[in-house]
C-alpha positions as CSV (number, residue, x, y, z in Angstrom):
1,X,113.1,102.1,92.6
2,X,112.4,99.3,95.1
3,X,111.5,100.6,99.1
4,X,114.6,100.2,101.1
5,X,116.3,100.8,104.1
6,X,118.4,103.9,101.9
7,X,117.9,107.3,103.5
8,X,119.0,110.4,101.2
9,X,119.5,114.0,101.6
10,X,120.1,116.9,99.8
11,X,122.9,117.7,101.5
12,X,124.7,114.6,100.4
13,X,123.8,114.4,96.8
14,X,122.4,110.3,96.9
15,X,121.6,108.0,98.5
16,X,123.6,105.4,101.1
17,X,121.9,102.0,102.0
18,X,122.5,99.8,104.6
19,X,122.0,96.4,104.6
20,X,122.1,93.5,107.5
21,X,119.9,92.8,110.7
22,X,120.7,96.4,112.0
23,X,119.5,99.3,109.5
24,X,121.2,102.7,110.0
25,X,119.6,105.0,111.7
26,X,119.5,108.1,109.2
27,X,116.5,111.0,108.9
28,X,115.6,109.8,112.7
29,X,114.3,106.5,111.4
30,X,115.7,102.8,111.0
31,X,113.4,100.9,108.7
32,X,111.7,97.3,110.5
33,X,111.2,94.7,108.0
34,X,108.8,95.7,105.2
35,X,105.1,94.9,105.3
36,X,103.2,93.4,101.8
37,X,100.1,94.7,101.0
38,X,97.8,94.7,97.6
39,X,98.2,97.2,95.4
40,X,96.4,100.4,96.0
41,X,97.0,101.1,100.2
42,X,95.0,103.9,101.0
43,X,94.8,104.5,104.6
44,X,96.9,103.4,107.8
45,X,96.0,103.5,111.7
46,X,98.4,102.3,114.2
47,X,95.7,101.0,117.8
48,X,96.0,98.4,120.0
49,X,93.8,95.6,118.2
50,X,94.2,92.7,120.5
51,X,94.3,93.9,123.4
52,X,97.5,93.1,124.7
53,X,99.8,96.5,125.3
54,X,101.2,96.5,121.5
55,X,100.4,98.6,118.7
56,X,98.9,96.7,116.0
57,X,98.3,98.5,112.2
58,X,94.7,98.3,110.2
59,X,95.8,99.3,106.1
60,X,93.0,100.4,104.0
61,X,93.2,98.5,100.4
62,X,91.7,100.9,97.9
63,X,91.5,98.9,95.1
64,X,90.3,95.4,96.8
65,X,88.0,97.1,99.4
66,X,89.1,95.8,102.1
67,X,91.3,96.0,105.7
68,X,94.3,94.4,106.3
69,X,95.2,93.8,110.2
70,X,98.6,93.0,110.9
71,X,99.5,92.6,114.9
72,X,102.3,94.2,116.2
73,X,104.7,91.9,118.9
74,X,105.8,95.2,120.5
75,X,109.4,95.7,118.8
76,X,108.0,97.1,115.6
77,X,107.5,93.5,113.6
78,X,103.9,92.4,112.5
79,X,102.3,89.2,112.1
80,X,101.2,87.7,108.1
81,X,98.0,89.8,107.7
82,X,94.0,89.2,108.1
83,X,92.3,90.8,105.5
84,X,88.4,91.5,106.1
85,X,86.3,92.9,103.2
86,X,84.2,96.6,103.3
87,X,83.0,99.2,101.3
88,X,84.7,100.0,97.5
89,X,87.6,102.1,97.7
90,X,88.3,102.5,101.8
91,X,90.3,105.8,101.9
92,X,89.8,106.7,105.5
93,X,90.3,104.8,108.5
94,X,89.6,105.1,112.3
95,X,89.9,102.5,114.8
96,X,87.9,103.2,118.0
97,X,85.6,101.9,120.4
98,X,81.9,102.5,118.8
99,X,80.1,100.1,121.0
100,X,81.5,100.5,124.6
101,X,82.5,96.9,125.2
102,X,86.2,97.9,125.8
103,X,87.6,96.7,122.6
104,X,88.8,98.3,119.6
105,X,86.5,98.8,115.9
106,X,87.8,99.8,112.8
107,X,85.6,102.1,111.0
108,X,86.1,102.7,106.8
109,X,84.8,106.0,104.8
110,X,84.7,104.3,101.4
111,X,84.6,106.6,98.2
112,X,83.1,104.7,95.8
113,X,80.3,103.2,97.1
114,X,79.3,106.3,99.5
115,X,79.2,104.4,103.1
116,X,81.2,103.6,105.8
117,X,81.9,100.3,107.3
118,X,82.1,99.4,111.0
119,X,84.3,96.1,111.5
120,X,83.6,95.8,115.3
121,X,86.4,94.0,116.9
122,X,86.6,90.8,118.9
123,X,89.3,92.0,121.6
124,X,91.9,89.3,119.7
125,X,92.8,90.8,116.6
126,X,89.5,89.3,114.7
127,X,86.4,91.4,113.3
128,X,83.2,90.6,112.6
129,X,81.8,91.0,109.1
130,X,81.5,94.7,107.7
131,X,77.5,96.4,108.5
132,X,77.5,99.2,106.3
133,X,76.0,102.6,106.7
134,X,75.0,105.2,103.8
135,X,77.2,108.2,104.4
136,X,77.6,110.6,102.0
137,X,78.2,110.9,98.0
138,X,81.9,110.3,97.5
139,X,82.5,109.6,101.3
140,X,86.2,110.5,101.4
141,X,86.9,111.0,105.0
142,X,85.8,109.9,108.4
143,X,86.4,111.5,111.7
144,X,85.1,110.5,115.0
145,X,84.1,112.1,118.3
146,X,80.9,112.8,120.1
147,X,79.1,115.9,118.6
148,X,76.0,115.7,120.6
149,X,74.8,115.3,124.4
150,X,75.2,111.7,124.9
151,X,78.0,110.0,125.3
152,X,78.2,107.7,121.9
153,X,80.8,108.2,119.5
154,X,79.5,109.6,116.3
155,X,81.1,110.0,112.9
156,X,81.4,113.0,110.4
157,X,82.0,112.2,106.9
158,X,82.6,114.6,103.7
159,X,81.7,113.4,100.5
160,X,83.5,115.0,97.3
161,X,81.5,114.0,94.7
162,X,80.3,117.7,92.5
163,X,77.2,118.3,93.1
164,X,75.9,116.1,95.7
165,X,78.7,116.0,98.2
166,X,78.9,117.8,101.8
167,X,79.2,117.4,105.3
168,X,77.5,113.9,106.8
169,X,76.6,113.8,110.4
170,X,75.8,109.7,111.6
171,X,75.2,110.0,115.2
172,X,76.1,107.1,117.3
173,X,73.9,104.4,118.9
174,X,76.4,103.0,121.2
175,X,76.3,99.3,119.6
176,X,78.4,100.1,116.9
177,X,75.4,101.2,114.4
178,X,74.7,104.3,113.4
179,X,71.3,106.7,112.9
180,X,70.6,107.9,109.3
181,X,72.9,110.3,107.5
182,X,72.4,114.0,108.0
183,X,73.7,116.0,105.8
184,X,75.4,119.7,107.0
185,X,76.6,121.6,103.9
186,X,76.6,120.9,100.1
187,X,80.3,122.6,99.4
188,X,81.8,118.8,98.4
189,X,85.0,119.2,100.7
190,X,87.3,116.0,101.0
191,X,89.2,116.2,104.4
192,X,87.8,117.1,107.8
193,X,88.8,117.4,111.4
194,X,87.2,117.4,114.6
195,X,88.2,119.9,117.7
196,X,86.8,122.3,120.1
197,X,88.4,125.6,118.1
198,X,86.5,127.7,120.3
199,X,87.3,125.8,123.7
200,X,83.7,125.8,125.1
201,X,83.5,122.0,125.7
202,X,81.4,121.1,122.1
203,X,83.2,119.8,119.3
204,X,83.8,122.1,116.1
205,X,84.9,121.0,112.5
206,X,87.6,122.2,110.3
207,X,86.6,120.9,106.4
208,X,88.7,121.8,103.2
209,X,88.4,121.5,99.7
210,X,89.8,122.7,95.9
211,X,86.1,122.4,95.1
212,X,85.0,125.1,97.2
213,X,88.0,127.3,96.5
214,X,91.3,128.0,98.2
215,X,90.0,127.7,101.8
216,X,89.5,126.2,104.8
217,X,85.7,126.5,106.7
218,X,85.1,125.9,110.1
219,X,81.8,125.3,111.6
220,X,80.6,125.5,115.2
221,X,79.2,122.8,117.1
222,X,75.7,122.8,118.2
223,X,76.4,120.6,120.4
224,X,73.6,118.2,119.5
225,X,75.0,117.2,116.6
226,X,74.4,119.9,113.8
227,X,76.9,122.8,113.3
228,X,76.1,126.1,112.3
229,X,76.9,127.6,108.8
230,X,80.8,127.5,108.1
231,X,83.1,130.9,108.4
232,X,85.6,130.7,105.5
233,X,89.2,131.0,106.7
234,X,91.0,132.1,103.1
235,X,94.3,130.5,102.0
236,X,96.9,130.7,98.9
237,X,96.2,127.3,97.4
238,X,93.9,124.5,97.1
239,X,94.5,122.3,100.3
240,X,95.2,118.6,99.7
241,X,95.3,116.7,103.6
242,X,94.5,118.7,107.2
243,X,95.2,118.3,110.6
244,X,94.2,119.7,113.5
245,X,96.9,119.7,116.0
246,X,98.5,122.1,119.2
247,X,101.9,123.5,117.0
248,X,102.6,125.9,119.5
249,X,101.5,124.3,123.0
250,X,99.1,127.0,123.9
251,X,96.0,124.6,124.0
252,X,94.5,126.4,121.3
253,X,93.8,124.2,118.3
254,X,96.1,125.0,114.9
255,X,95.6,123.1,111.8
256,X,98.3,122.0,109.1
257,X,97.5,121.7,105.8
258,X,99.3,120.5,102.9
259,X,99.8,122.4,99.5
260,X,99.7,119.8,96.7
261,X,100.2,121.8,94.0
262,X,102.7,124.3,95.3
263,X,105.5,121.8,97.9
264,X,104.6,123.0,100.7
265,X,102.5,123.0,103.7
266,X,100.8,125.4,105.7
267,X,100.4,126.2,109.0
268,X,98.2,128.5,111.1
269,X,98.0,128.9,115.0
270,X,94.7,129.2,116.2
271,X,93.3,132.0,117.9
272,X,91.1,129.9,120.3
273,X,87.6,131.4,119.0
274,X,87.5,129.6,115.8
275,X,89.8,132.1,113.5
276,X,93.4,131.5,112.8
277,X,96.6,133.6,111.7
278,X,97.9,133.7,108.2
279,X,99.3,130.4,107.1
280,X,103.4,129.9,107.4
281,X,104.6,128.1,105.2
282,X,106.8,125.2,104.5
283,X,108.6,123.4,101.7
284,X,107.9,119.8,101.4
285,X,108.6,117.3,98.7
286,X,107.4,117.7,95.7
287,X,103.0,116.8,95.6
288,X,102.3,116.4,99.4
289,X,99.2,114.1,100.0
290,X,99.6,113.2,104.0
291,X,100.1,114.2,107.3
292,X,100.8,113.0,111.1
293,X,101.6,114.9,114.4
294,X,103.4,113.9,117.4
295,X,107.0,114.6,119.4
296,X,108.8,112.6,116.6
297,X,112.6,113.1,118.0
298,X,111.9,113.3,121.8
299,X,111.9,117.0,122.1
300,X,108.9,117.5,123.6
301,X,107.5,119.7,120.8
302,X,104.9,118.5,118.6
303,X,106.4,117.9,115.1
304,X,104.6,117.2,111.3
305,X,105.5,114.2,109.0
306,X,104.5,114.9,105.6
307,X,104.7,112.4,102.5
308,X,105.7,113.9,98.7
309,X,103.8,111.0,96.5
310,X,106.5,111.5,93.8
311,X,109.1,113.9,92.1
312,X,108.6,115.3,88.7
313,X,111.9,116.7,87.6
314,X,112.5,117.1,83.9
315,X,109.9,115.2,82.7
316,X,110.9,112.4,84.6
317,X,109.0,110.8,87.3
318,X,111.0,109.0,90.6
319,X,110.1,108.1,94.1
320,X,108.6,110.0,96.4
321,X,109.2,110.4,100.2
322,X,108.8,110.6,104.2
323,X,109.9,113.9,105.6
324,X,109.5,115.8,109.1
325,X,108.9,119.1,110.4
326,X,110.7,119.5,113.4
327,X,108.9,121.7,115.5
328,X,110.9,124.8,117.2
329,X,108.0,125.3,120.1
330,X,106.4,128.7,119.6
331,X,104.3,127.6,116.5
332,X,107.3,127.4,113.9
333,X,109.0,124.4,112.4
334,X,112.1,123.8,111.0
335,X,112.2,122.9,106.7
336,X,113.8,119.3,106.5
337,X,117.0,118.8,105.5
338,X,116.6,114.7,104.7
339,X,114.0,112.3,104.0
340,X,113.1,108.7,103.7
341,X,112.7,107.6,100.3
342,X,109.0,105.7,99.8
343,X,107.3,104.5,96.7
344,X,104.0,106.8,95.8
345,X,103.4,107.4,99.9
346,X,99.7,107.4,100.6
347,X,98.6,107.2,104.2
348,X,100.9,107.7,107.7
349,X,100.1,107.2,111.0
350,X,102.1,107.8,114.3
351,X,102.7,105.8,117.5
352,X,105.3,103.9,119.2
353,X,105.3,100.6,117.5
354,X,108.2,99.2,119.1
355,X,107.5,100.0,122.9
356,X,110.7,102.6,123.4
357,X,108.9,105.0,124.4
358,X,109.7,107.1,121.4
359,X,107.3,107.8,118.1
360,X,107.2,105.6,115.2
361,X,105.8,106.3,111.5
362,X,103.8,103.8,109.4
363,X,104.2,104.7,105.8
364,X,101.5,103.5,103.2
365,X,102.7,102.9,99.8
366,X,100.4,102.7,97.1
367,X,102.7,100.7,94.5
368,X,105.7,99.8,96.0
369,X,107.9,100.3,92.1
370,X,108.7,102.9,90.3
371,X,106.1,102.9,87.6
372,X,103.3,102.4,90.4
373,X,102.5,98.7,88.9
374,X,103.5,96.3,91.6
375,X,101.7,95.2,95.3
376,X,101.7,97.8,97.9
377,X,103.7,97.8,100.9
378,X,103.2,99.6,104.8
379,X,107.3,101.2,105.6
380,X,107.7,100.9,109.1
381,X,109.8,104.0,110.6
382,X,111.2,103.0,113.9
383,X,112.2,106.4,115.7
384,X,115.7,107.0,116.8
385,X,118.4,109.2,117.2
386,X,121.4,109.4,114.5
């Protein structure tokens, strides 16, 4: 089934599609004119690229290692894209300033070949070429933030690969290099996040993986960039995507984490010393592979977009989908009662593409068919109210 501007719910039993220069609003989204993309999108990060007030979107490309930059003109359109090549198989992407000259970097954790890329940026939208640092066997995330006493953005990779995976640590230089890997733990987790879950001013990190079990591990911050041995926090299933985020507005750290196997996903309020309550949890589309955070309907409560990569009912396979937590206040969320219909969804990122003033989605998809053959495509949610 071909991406369009359809919306469906359960509620209503199908689908209804609009078509024109206007596209319904329906789920809270209208759909902006689809982006193309190679086959094989991987990652998505909505930053100001250029320099000039409008979000702009960088697209991981899995299967061409490469990033695609398309610039935003502020109403949620994009220019044609500039593609600029990295590491093999980019599956995480920041966009940052790593050496303090006021404009945006994209940096790439790239699975296959075990590095991360730095593309530092111009101030106009351009990059320079790739410099490549070893990170970690089967480097399948990348998070950013400064983990020791200066005041250089560093980067903390995990590496999946069984054995020889684990927690990287490349502290910064401040000119967009990096110092030599050093490696944390050996438990090969895939997806990381970096917050102070003890609020004593050094950042912490929150790692899961299926390898290691049915758990999430957190590890203090040393605060000159090494972390201290990880405390397992247990859950009911193999986690598949996390993110740190405030679900209850306490200023305590919680984390969302999404259930592949079982629908769902999982959230547990943080205590404020590292520990968190028993995960609520949440029904979701069927396989859920990515998350996003933000006030996503104006409410002024932080809400979770999750993507299903595909439904398997009967045997039969069909597309997958956008949907949103909507966030009650006190830590809870309500389950969704509609979605936005997307091709095997990899990657989402949140911002206001369109300069309302309101939060926008960016949707990866992988294969934008139904057999997962054909180029990929970047959905662009525009937010709104039905």
């Amino acid at each position: 089934m071909p991406l369009s501007s359809s919306f469906a719910s359960p509620s209503s039993g199908g689908t209804g599609s609009s078509s024109g220069a206007s596209p319904a609003c329906a789920a809270g989204f209208r759909q902006a004119p689809l982006l193309s993309v190679p086959k094989g999108a991987t990652a998505v990060v909505a930053a100001d690229l250029d320099g000039d007030g409008h979000l702009d979107l960088g697209v991981g490309n899995g299967l061409q290692g490469s990033v695609s930059v398309f610039l935003g003109a502020g109403d949620g359109t994009f220019t044609s894209p500039t593609d600029h090549l990295v590491g093999s198989y980019p599956g995480s992407l920041l966009a940052l300033d790593v050496n303090d000259d006021a404009f945006t970097d994209l940096v790439t954790a790239n699975h296959d070949s075990g590095t991360v890329s730095v593309l530092l940026g111009t101030g106009t939208g351009t990059f320079q070429a790739a410099v490549h640092s070893t990170a970690a066997p089967g480097t399948r995330a990348v998070a950013a933030g400064l983990v020791n006493a200066d005041t250089q953005p560093d980067l903390v990779v995990t590496g999946d690969t069984v054995p020889g995976g684990g927690v990287g640590v490349l502290l910064g230089n401040g000119d967009g290099t990096f110092q030599a890997v050093s490696m944390q733990s050996s438990n090969s987790p895939a997806w990381l996040a970096l917050s102070d879950l003890d609020r004593n001013g050094t950042r912490d990190l929150l790692v899961a993986s299926a390898n290691g079990g049915a758990n999430l591990a957190a590890m203090a911050g040393n605060g000159d960039g090494t972390f201290q041995a990880a405390v397992t926090v247990s859950l009911a299933f193999a986690p598949a995507a996390l993110l740190a985020l405030d679900a209850n507005g306490d200023d305590k750290p919680d984390v969302a984490v999404a259930d592949y196997a079982g629908s769902r996903v999982g959230v547990l309020l943080g205590n404020g010393n590292r520990t968190f309550g028993a995960a609520a949890l949440y029904a979701t589309g069927t396989f859920p592979g990515a998350l996003a955070s933000g006030d996503l309907d104006g409410d002024g409560v932080t809400d979770v977009a999750v993507t299903s990569y595909f439904t398997y009912d009967a045997g039969e396979i069909s597309i997958g989908n956008v949907r949103v937590l909507h966030g009650v206040g006190d830590g809870t969320f309500q389950t969704p009662s509609a979605w936005v219909p997307v091709n095997f969804p990899s990657a989402l990122a949140a911002g206001d593409l369109d300069g309302d003033g309101r939060l926008d989605l960016a949707v990866t998809s992988y294969a934008n068919d139904a057999t997962g053959t054909a180029a990929g495509a970047v959905l662009v949610l525009l937010g709104c109210t039905p």
